[in-house]
RODO-2510 file (C-alpha; in nm, 4 decimals, decimal comma):
residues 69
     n   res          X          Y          Z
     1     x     3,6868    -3,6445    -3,1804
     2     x     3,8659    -3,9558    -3,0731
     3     x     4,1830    -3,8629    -3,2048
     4     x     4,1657    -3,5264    -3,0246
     5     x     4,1416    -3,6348    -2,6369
     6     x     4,4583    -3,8360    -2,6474
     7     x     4,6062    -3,5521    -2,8498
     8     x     4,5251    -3,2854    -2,6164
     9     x     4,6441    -3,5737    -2,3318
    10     x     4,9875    -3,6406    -2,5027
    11     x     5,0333    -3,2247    -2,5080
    12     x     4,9071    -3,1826    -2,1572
    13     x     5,1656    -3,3916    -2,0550
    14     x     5,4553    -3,3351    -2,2714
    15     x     5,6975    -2,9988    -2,2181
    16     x     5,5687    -2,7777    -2,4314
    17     x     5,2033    -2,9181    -2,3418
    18     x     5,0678    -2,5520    -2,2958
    19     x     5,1218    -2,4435    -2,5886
    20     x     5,0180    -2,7534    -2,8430
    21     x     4,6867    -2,8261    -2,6237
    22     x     4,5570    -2,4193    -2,6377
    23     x     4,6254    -2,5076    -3,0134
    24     x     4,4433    -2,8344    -3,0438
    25     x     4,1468    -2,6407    -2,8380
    26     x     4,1545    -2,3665    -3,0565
    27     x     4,1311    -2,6487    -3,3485
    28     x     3,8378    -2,8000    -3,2075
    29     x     3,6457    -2,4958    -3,1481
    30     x     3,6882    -2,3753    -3,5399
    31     x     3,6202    -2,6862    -3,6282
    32     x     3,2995    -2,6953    -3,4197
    33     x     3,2205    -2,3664    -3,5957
    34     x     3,2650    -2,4804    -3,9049
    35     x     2,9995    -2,7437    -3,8937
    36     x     2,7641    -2,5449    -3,7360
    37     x     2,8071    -2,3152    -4,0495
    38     x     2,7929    -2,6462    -4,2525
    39     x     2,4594    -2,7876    -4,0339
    40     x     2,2602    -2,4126    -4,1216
    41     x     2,3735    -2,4554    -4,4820
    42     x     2,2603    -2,7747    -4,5347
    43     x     1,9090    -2,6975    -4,3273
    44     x     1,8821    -2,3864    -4,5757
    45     x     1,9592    -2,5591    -4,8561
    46     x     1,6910    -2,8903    -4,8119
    47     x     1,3792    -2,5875    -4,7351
    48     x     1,4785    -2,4460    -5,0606
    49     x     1,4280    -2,7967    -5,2332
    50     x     1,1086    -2,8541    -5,0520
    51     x     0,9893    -2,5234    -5,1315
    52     x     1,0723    -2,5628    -5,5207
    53     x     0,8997    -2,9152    -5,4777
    54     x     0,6002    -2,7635    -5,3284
    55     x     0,5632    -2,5128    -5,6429
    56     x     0,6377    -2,7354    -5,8951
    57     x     0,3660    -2,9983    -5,7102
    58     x     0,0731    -2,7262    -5,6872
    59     x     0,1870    -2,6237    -6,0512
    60     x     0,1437    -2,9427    -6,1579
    61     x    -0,1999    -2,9684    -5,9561
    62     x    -0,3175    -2,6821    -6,1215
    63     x    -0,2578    -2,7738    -6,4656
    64     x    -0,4397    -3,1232    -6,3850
    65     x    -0,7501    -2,8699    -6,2471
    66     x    -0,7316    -2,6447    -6,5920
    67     x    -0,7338    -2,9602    -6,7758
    68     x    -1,0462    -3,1187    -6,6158
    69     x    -1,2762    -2,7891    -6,6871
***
């Protein structure tokens, strides 16, 4: 992100400024997309662990309760 602003500063102000900075903004936004995407695949991924931690912690529980009776 701190490579971008002079970037899109350096465009703005050269000739063919236009052009280069609707690119550079058109950049950033896929970008931002991209770890948005990234952010919901991650958050997916960590309730599947805790899910698959949660069954294999109640299994476990319940063969502790089988074994006591």
């Amino acid at each position: 992100m701190k490579r971008l602003i002079p970037l899109i500063v350096a465009a703005a102000l050269s000739a063919c400024g236009m052009d280069v900075a609707s690119s550079a903004a058109t950049a950033a936004a896929l970008k931002k997309q991209e770890l948005e995407q990234a952010k919901k695949t991650q958050d997916m991924a960590q309730q599947k662990i805790n899910q698959a931690v949660e069954q294999m912690n109640q299994a476990a529980q319940n063969r502790e309760d089988a074994q006591k009776q």
